[in-house]
C-alpha positions in Angstrom: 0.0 0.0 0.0 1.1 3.3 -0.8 2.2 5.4 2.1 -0.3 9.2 1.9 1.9 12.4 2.4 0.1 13.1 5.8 1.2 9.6 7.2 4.9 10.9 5.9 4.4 14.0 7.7 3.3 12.2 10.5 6.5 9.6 9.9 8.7 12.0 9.7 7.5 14.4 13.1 8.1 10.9 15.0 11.6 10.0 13.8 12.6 13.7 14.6 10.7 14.2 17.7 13.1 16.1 19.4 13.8 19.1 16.7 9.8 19.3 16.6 9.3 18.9 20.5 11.9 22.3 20.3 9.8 24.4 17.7 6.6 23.4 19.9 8.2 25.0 22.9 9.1 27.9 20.7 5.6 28.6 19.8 4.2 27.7 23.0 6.7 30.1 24.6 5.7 33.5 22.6 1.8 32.9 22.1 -0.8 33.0 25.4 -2.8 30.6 25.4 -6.7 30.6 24.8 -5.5 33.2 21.8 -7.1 33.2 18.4 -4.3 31.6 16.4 -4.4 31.0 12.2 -1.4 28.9 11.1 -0.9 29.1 7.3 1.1 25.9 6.3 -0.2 23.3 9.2 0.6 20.2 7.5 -1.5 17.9 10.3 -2.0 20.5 12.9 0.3 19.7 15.5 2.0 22.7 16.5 -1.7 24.4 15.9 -2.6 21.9 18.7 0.3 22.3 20.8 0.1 26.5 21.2 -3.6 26.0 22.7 -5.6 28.3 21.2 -9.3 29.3 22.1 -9.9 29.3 17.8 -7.3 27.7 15.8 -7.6 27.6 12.4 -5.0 25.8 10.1 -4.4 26.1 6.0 -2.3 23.5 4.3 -2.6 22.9 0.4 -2.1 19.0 1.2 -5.5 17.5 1.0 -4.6 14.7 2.8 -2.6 16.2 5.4 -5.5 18.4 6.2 -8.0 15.0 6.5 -5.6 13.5 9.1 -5.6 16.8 10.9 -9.4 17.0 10.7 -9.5 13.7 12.3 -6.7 14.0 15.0 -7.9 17.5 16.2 -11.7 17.9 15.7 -11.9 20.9 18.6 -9.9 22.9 15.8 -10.3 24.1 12.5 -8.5 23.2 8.9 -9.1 24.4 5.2 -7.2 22.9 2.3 -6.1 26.3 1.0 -3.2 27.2 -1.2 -1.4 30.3 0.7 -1.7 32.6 -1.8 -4.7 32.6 -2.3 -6.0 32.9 1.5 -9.4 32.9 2.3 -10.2 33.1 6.1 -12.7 35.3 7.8 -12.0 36.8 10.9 -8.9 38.7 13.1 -6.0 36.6 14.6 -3.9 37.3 17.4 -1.3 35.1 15.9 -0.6 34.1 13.0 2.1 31.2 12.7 4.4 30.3 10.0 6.7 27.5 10.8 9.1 26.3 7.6 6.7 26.9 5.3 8.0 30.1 3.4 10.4 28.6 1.6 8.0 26.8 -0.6 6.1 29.6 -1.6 6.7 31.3 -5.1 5.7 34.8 -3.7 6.6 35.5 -0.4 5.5 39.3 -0.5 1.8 38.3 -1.7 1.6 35.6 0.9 2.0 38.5 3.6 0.4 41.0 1.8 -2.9 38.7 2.2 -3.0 38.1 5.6 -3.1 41.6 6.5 -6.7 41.1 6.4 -6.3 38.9 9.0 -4.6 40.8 11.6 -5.6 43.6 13.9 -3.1 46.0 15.1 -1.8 44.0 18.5 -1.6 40.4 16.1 2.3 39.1 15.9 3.1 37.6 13.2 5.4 34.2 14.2 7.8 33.3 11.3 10.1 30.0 11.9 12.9 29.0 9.3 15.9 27.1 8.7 19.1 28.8 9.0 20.4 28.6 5.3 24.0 28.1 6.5 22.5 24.1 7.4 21.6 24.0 3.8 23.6 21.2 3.0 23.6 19.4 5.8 19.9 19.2 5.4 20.2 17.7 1.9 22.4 15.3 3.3 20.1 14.9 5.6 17.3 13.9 3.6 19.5 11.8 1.1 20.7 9.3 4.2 16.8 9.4 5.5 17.3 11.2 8.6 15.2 13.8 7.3 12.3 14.3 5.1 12.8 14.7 1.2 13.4 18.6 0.5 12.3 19.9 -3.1 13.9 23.7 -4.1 13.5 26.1 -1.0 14.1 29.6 -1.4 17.0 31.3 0.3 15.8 33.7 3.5 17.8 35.0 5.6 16.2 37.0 8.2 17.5 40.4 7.0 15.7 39.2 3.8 12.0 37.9 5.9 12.0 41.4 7.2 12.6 43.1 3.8 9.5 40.9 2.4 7.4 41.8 5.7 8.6 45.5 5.6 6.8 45.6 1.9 3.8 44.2 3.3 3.4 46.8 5.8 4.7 44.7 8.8 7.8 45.8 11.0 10.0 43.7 12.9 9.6 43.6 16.2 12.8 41.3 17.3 15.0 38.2 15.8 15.7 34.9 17.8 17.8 31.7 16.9 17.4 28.5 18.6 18.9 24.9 18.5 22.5 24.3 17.4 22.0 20.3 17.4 18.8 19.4 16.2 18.8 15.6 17.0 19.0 14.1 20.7 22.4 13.7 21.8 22.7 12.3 25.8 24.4 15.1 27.4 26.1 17.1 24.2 22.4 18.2 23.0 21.6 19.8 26.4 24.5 21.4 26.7 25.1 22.6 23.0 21.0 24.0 23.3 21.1 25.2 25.9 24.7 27.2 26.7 26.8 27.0 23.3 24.1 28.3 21.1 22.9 31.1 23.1 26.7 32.9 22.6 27.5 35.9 20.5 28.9 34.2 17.1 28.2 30.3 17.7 24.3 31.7 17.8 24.8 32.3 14.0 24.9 28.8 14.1 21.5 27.6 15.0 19.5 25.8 12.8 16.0 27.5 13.4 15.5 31.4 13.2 12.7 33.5 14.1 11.3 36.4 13.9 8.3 38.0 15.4 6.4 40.9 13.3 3.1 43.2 14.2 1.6 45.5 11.6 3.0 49.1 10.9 0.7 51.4 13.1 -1.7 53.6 11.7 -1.7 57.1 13.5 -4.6 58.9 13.7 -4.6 62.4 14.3 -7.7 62.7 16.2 -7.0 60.3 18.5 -6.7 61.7 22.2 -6.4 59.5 25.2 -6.4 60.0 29.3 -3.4 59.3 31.0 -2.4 58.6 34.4 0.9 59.3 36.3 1.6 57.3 39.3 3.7 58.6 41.2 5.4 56.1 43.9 7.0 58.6 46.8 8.7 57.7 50.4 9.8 60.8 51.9 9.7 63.3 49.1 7.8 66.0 50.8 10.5 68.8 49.1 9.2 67.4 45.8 5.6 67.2 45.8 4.5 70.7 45.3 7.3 71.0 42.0 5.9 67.3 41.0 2.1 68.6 41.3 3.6 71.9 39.2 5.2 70.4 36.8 3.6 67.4 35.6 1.7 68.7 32.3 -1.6 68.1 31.0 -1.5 65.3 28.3 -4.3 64.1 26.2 -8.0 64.6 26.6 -7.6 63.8 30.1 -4.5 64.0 32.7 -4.8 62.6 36.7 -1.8 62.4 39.4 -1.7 59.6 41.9 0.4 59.4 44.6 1.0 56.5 46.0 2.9 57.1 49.4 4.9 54.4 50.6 4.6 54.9 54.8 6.6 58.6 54.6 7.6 59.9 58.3 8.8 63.2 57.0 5.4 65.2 56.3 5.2 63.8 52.6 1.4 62.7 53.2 0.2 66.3 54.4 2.4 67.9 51.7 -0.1 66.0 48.8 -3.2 66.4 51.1 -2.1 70.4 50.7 -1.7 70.6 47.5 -4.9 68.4 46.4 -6.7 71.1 48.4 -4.4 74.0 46.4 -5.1 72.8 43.0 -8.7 71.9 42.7 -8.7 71.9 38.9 -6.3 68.8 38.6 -7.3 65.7 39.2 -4.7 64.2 42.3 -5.4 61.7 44.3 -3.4 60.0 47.3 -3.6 56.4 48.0 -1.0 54.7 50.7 0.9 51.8 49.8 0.1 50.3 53.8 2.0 46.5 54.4 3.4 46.7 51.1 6.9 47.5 50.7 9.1 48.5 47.3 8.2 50.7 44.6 6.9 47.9 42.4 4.2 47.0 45.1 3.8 50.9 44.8 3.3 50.9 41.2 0.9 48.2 41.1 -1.1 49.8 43.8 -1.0 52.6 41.5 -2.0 51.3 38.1 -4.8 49.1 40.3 -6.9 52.4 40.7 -5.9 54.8 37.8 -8.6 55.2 35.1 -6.5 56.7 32.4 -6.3 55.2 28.9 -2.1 55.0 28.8 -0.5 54.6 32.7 2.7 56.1 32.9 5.3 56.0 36.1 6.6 59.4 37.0 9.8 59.3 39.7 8.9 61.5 42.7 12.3 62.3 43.4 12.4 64.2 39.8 15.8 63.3 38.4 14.2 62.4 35.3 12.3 65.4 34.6 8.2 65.6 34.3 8.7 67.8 31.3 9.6 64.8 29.2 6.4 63.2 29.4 4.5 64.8 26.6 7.5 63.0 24.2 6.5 59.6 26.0 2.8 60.2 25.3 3.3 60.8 21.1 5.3 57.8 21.2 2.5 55.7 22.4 -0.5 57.8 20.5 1.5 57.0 17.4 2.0 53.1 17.6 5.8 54.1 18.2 5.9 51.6 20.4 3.7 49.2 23.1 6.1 50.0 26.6 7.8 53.4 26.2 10.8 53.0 28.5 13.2 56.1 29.8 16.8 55.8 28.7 19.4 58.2 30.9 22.3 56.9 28.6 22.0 59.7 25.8 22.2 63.0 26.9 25.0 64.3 29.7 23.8 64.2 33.3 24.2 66.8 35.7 27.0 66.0 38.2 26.0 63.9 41.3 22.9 62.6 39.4 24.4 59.1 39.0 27.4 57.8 40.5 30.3 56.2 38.4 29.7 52.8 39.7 26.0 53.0 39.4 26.7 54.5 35.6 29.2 51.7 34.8 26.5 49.2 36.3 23.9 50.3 34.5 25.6 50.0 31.0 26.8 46.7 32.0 23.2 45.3 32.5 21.7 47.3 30.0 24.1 45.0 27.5 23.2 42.0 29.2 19.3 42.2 29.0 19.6 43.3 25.4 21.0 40.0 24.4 18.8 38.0 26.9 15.6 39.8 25.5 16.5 40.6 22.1 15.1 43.8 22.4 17.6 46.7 22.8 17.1 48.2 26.3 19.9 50.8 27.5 18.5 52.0 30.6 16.5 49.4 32.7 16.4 51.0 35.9 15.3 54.3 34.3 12.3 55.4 36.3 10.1 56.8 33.6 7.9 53.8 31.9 4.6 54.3 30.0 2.0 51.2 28.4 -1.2 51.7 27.3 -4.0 50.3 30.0 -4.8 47.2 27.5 -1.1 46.0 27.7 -0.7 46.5 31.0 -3.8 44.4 31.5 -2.3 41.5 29.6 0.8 42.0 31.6 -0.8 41.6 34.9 -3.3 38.7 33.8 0.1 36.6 32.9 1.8 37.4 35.5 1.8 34.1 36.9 4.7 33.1 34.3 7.5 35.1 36.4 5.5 35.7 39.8 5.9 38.6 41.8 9.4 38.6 41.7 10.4 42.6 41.2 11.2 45.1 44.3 11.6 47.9 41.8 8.4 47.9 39.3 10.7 48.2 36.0 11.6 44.5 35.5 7.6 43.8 35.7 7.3 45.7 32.8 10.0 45.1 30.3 9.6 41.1 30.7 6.5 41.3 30.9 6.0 43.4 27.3 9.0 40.8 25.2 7.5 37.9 26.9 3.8 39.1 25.5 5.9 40.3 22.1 5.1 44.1 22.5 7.4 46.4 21.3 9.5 48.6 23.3 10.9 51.8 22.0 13.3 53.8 24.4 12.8 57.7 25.1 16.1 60.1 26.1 15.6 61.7 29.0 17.5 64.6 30.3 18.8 62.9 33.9 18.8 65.6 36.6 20.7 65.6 40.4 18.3 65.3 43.1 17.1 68.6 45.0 15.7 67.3 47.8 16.0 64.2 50.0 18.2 61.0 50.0 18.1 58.3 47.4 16.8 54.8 48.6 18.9 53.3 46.1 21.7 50.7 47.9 24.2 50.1 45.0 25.2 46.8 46.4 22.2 45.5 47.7 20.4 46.5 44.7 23.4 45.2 42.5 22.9 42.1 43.4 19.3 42.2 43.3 19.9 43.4 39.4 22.0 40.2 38.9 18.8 37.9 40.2 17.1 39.9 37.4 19.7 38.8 35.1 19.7 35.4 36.4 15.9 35.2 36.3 15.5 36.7 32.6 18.1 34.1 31.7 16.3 31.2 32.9 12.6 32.3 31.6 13.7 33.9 28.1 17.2 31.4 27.5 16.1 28.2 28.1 13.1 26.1 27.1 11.6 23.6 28.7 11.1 20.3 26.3 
């Protein structure tokens, strides 16, 4: 009896069980589950099955590959449909395609299509081979290790994000993954898992991704309400200039302090002021058992009703006046986490140590390669999301836990482990006027290498 293609597909995903188990945990990794999910090229809808989605639909132009996947996964949905010629109804918030690209005779149409299918927050999830494996692929095949591979067009990723950039998509970030693709005792662990997460050997890895959202549209009409939290523990010097000099933004601007048990008059300096500018919104809530500025900020955000949240440093060092630049960013689809950088512009003297500023560059370096997202400044105090990412955030929390004193980390793993995009702001860094910092450099120091350590462990490795 003659063997169908899907039963091959099927044979093959078997005999290589470990490569696909590793592009399973790839998806699984970057998409939330109970998401609306369309992957274009399914073959027999595992990986569709595997990312958990609340409405999975898969396209494959194999007739029979899409019969065995009707059959093995009848809580999804498949459509023998030739990628070019897409015909789906309906918004994703993913949109998954895994090795297929290489097949297709016009990439650029292919993309240009399912546009139509994505809303503004969709990410678009592109897996490939890395072409320098080419021929060990074909040799591959030719020894049976592999599947038989017809032509397959040559992408590197500089060249996916060309073809995306035509169709109106922008990168977001680019990831490569598994530098032995079969299970070796001991060798594949530690070659997946150390070697090919290094600067250089990374160019080795077999699969590539990259992980696309639509070009935003910016509409000029479009005003929205902001709030400012502003987390404060003996800043009473600072309140009055922080009420004066936090501008109105939007169609709608509201100040919340969020006092963090302050002995040195700071409460009655906001009650003063609320009473001495009746025509701005403030409010004062107290932070009570909790301790840290995250549990501040999250105290914070929990009551503000503005359409974009932003965190505002009651000390002042990075100055209120910057926030209107913040707020275009995030009107104009610039960006979905607007993060301060102090890293650009001079500083005043005193306004940051040497160590601190040596720090700081040193772990701005490390997350960028640990996220893949470039991040200068991670400490910088200054942070702005829109209220519908930070919901996301806080709903999947549970992946990290409540692991972060300061309220920054929260953020920025939170937006690249949800695939937002984060866009840094300059801001002009400023000595402090009043008070005493509550920043330890050693004890903090070491709670920034835990951050590391922790970012390392969620974003580096993957469980199989």
């Amino acid at each position: 009896m003659k063997t169908s293609d899907s039963d091959n597909n099927l044979k093959w995903r078997k005999r290589n069980a470990y490569y696909y188990r590793f592009l399973d945990a790839i998806h699984e990794r970057n998409i939330r589950q109970g998401s609306r999910v369309l992957h274009v090229g399914c073959e027999c809808g595992d990986m569709l099955d595997a990312v958990r989605p609340s409405f999975g639909v898969g396209i494959d132009p194999d007739e029979r590959a899409i019969e065995t996947a009707v059959k093995r996964f009848p809580e999804l949905h498949f459509r023998v449909q030739d990628p070019h010629f897409i015909q789906v109804e309906g918004k994703f918030d993913y949109i998954l395609i895994c090795n297929s690209i290489g097949s297709w005779y016009d990439i650029q149409r292919v993309f240009e299509n399912i546009t139509e299918n994505a809303h503004q927050d969709t990410r678009i999830i592109i897996t490939y081979y890395n072409y320098l494996w080419a021929g060990l692929l074909q040799f591959g095949s030719f020894i049976g290790m592999r599947r038989p591979n017809h032509y397959q067009n040559w992408l590197p990723q500089e060249e996916i994000a060309s073809l995306l950039s035509l169709a109106d998509f922008e990168t977001i970030r680019n990831e490569s993954f598994l530098l032995v693709p079969k299970w070796i005792p001991l060798l594949s662990a530690f070659c997946n898992r150390f070697l090919s997460l290094l600067p250089l050997i990374r160019n080795l890895n077999l699969v590539h991704m990259t992980i696309a959202r639509k070009q935003p549209v910016h509409k000029e009409e479009s005003e929205l309400s902001v709030s400012v939290i502003v987390p404060c523990r003996n800043e009473k010097g600072n309140i009055q200039e922080a009420v004066k000099r936090i501008p109105d933004m939007g169609k709608m601007t509201e100040i919340i302090f969020v006092d963090g048990n302050s002995t040195d008059g700071t409460i009655e300096e906001i009650e003063e002021q609320i009473k001495l500018n009746p025509g701005k919104r403030i409010k004062l809530i107290h932070q009570k058992n909790g301790t840290g500025k995250g549990d501040a900020v999250r105290k914070g955000f929990a009551v503000a009703s503005g359409d974009i949240l932003v965190i505002q440093d009651a000390d002042l060092t990075a100055p209120p006046e910057d926030l209107p630049k913040f707020y275009e960013a995030i009107r104009k689809g610039k960006g979905d986490l607007i993060n301060g950088s102090r890293m650009v512009y001079p500083m005043e003297k005193q306004a940051m140590r040497f160590l601190n500023l040596l720090g700081n560059k040193i772990f701005g370096l490390l997350f960028t390669w640990i996220l893949g997202q470039r991040i200068r400044d991670t400490l910088c105090g200054t942070k702005m999301i829109s209220r519908k990412h930070y919901d996301i955030l806080a709903a999947n929390r549970a992946f990290f836990g409540e692991f972060d004193p300061f309220g920054d980390f929260d953020l920025i793993f939170g937006a690249v482990k949800q695939n937002f995009k984060s866009i840094e702001v300059p801001v002009a860094y400023r000595a402090r006027t009043y008070g005493a910092t509550n920043i330890n450099r050693f004890r903090h120091g070491w709670l920034l290498i835990k951050m590391v350590l922790l970012a390392f462990r969620k974003f580096k490795w993957l469980k199989q």
